[in-house]
C-alpha positions, 0 to 999 in steps of 0.5 A: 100862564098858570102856576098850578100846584096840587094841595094835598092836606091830611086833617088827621089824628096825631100819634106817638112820636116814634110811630115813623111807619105808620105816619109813612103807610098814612102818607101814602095812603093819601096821596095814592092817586093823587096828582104827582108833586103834589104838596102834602101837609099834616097838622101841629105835632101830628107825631107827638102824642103819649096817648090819643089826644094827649100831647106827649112832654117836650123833652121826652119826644124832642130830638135833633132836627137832623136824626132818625126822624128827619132821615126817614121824612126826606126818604118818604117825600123822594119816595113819593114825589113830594113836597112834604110838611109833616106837621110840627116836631119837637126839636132839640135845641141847645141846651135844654131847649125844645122847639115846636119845629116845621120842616119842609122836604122836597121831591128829591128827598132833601130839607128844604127849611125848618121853622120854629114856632115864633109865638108858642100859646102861652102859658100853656106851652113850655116850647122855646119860641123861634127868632126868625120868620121862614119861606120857601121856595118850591122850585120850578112852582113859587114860595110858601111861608111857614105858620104853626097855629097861634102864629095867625093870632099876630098879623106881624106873621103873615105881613113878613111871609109875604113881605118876604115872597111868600104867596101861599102861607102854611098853616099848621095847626093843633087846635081843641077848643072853641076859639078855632071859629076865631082861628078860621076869621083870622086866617081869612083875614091874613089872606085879604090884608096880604092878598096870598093863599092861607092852608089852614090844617087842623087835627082831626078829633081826638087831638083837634076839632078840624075845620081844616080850609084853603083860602084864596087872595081874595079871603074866600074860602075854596075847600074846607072839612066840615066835621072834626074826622080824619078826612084828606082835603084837596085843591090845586091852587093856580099861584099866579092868582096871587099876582092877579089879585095884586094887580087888578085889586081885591074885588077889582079895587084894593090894591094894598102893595101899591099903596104908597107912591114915591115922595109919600112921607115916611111912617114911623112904626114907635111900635117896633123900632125895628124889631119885636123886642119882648121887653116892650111888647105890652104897653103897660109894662113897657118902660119907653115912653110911646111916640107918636 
């Protein structure tokens, strides 16, 4: 029995923030022909831009979550039969604050989930980080977690979505510099330690340098873009291949979730403690004395 479930992703230049018809004339554009609840993903702040190429200030392009742009998102994913992610948005949050936000929107036309950017890059993003990790469940298909572009620079991401269920990790991203050759070895990477697909989606030039990819449970990658264009790359992912992989082991042979047994010792993780606390994040400032 196979669990299929068509990949739809837009490698596209961004736009400006209120540009909500074009960004629907472009979905449609894409996913014309294509196979029916497909899921249909855009990159990082696709609608966010103050000029080609040029990321538009936080708080002049932020608005609630559930306003005029959230309305006409879950309008175009009913309309067309989607599962959609728009990419990311500035959302407005309490006070002054402004989030780097990626919402989910089903086939019937409803929110599904919304993710805020737990790591935004620092120092270079001013963006209020989120507090939670976030799956969802595409019903009658199987659970994606949700990952927005630096988000793969910390393995503690990826561990948790699938932890938590996820079998396919989005990847949304807006990445112009050199370091996207890195992004690809980690997102491939995040998909071997977990044994989950990742959908890495870049922005086409000007806003990103592409290198937009699908990467299977075993690390190997299936689809990707070769240049920086404004391209559409598509698969259909058979989500069972998840549980395959798990139980007959990477290559045949690691089979990391079945790792411990019962009456193994417990592992104590001193560097958590339970949880991701800033004030002890880096060693040398931390004022706990490390445990080992």
């Amino acid at each position: 029995m196979a669990r299929p479930l068509p990949l739809i992703l837009a490698q596209a230049p961004g736009r400006p923030a209120d540009d909500l018809a074009g960004f629907a004339a472009d979905v449609e554009r894409r996913v014309k022909l294509r196979a029916p609840g497909a899921l249909v993903v855009y990159p990082e702040l696709h609608l966010g831009e103050s000029a080609p190429g040029v990321p538009a200030a936080p708080q002049e392009a932020a608005e609630p979550l559930d306003g005029k742009r959230d309305a006409a998102f879950a309008e175009l994913a009913g309309d067309l039969g989607i599962w959609l992610v728009p990419g990311t948005v500035y959302e407005r949050g309490t006070g002054d604050r402004v989030h780097n936000t990626a919402p989910v929107y089903s086939p019937r036309g409803e929110r599904l989930a919304a993710y805020r950017k737990v790591f935004p890059w620092r120092p270079y993003e001013t963006t209020t980080p989120g507090n939670r990790f976030e799956v969802v469940d595409l019903a009658g298909v199987g659970r994606i977690g949700l990952s927005i572009c630096y988000d793969t620079w910390f393995p503690e991401v990826s561990r948790h979505l699938a932890w938590m269920g996820a079998e396919l990790i989005v990847n949304v991203v807006r990445t112009s510099t050199s370091d996207r050759a890195q992004e690809v070895v980690l997102s491939r990477a995040n998909a071997i330690t977990n044994q989950v697909f990742v959908a890495g989606v870049n922005a086409a030039a000007p806003s990103g340098v592409g290198r937009s990819l699908v990467i299977d449970p075993q690390g190997t990658v299936r689809a990707e873009t070769v240049d920086a264009g404004d391209s559409t790359l598509t698969d259909v992912i058979d989500l069972d291949e998840v549980g395959n992989v798990r139980r007959y082991g990477t290559a045949g042979l690691n089979r990391v979730w079945e790792q411990f047994r019962p009456g193994d010792p417990a592992l104590e993780l001193p560097l958590y403690g339970g949880r991701i606390d800033p004030a002890t994040w880096n060693p040398a400032h931390s004022t706990e004395e490390p445990r080992c």
